[in-house]
C-alpha positions in Angstrom: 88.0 39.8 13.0 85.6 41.5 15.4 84.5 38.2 17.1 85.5 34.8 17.3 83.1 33.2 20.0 82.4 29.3 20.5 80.2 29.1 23.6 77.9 26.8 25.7 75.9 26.8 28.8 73.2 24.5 30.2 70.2 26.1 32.1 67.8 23.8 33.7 67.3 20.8 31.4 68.1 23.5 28.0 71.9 23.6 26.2 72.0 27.3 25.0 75.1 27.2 22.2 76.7 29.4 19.3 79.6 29.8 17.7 80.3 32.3 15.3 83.6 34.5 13.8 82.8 38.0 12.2 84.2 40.6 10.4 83.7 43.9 11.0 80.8 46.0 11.6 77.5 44.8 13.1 77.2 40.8 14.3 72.9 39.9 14.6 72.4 37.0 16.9 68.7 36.4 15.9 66.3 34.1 17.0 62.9 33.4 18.8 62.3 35.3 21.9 63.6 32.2 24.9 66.1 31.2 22.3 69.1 32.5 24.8 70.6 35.3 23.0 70.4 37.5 26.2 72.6 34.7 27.9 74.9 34.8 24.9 75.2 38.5 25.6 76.0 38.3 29.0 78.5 35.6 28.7 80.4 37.7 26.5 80.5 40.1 28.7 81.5 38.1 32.1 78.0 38.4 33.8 77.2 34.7 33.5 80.1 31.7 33.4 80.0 29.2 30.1 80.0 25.8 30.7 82.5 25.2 27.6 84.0 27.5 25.3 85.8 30.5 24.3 85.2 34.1 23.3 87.9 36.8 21.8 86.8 40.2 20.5 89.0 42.5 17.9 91.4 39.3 18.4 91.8 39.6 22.4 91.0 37.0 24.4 88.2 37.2 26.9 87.1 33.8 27.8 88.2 30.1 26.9 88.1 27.8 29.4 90.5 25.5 28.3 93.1 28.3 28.8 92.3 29.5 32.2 91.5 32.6 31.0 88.5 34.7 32.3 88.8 38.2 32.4 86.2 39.7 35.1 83.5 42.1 33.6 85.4 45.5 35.0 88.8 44.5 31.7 86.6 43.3 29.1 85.4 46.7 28.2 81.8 45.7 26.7 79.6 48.5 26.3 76.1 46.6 26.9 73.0 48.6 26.1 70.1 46.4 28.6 66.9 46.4 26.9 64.9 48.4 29.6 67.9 51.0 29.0 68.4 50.9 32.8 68.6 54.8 33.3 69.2 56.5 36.5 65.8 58.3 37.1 67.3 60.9 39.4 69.4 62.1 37.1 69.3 64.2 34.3 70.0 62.7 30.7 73.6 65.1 31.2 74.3 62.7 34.6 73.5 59.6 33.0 75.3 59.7 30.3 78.2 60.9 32.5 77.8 58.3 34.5 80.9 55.9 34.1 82.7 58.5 31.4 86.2 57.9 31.1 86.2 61.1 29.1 84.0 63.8 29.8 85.3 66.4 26.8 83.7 63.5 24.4 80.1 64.1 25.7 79.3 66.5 23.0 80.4 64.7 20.0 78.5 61.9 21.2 75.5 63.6 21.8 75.5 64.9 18.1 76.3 61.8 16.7 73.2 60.4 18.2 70.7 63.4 18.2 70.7 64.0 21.9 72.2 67.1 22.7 68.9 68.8 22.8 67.3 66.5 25.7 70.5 66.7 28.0 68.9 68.8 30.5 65.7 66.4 30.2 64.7 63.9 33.1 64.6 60.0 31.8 60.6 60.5 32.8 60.2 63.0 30.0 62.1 60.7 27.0 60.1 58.8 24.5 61.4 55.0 24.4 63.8 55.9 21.0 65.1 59.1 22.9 66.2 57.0 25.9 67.1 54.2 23.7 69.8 56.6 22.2 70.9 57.6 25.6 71.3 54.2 26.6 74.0 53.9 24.1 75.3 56.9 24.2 75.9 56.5 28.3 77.9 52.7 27.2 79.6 54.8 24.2 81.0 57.4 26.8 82.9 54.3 28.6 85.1 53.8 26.2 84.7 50.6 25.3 86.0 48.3 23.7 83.2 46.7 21.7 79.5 47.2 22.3 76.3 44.5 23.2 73.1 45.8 22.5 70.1 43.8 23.8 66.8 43.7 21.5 67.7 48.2 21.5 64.2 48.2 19.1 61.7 46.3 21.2 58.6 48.4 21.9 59.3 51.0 20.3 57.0 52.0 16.8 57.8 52.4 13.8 58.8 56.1 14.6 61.4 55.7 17.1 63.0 52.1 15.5 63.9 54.5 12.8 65.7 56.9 15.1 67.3 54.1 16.5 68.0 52.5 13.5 70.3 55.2 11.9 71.8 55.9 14.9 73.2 52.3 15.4 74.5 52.7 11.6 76.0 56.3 12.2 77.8 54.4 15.4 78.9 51.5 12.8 80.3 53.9 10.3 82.0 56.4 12.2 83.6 54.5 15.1 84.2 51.5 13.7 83.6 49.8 17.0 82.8 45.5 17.0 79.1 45.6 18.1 77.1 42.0 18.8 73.1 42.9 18.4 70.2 40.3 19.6 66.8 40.5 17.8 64.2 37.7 17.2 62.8 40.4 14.0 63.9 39.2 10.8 63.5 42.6 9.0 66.0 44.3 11.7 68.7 41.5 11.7 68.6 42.0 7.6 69.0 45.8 8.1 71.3 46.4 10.6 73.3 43.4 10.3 76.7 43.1 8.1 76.5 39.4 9.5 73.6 37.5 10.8 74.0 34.4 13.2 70.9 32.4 14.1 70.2 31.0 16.9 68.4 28.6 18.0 
């Protein structure tokens, strides 16, 4: 099982809630845009604290409130790819993806595997939004992480560059084999990308 997650917050006067339990491959939260999928992301990944709940990934435990357990963000090992991709402007695409490397002699397999290797002496100012979307995920691949949360990684972008992105996500599925939780409020990409799809609501 990639993820077995049960949890629930309350912001302002709103309960945000999901549970779920996937195989592997791609997991789609989908749902309107304010739905809190971004939330469920970040629980997940020890950047906000659930009011109930539990969440284990490849069947370790990361959260669950009823057993004490909360493993601080540093020991969960999520890869999360932020929406605004959140690269370092005064570095070189080489640098940011770099950054945070637990392994530096994997840079150039991952730069294949997700057509980069020909922008890695490019500045993040120079990227077009599918070019720095695949860096994004290629800088959280490079930390070695245990699973991988990718936040709305096709917002924005045309038709174009969604396609990049696209087969790069499913190339990442294929060959690493890594759990990866995706949030989208588009239909079409949840039925694409997704080897299971959990609405939200």
């Amino acid at each position: 099982m990639s993820f077995d997650v049960a949890l629930q917050i309350t912001r302002g006067d709103r309960r945000i809630g999901v549970a779920f339990q996937t195989g592997p491959g791609i997991t789609v939260l989908f749902g309107r845009s304010g739905a809190g999928k971004t939330t469920m992301l970040d629980m997940i990944a020890g950047l906000v604290r659930p009011d109930k709940g539990h969440a284990g990934v490849a069947g370790r435990l990361l959260y669950d409130r009823g057993a004490s357990v909360n493993l601080p963000p540093e020991r969960r090992r999520a890869g999360y790819v932020f929406q605004d991709t959140r690269l370092f402007p005064h570095r070189r695409v080489r640098a940011n993806l770099l950054y945070g490397a637990r392994d530096a002699s994997r840079l150039e397999g991952a730069a294949r595997m997700l057509d980069i290797a020909h922008l890695l002496d490019r500045w993040p100012r120079t990227l077009s939004g599918g070019e720095a979307r695949r860096v994004a995920i290629g800088r959280a691949l490079l930390s070695d992480p245990a699973f991988l949360l990718l936040d709305e990684p096709l917002s924005s972008l045309d038709a174009a560059r969604a396609e990049e992105v696209m087969r790069a996500l499913e190339l990442l599925r294929d060959e690493t084999g890594l759990p990866m939780l995706l949030v989208t409020h588009d239909e079409g990409e949840a039925e694409r990308l997704g080897n299971h799809r959990v609405p939200i609501y």
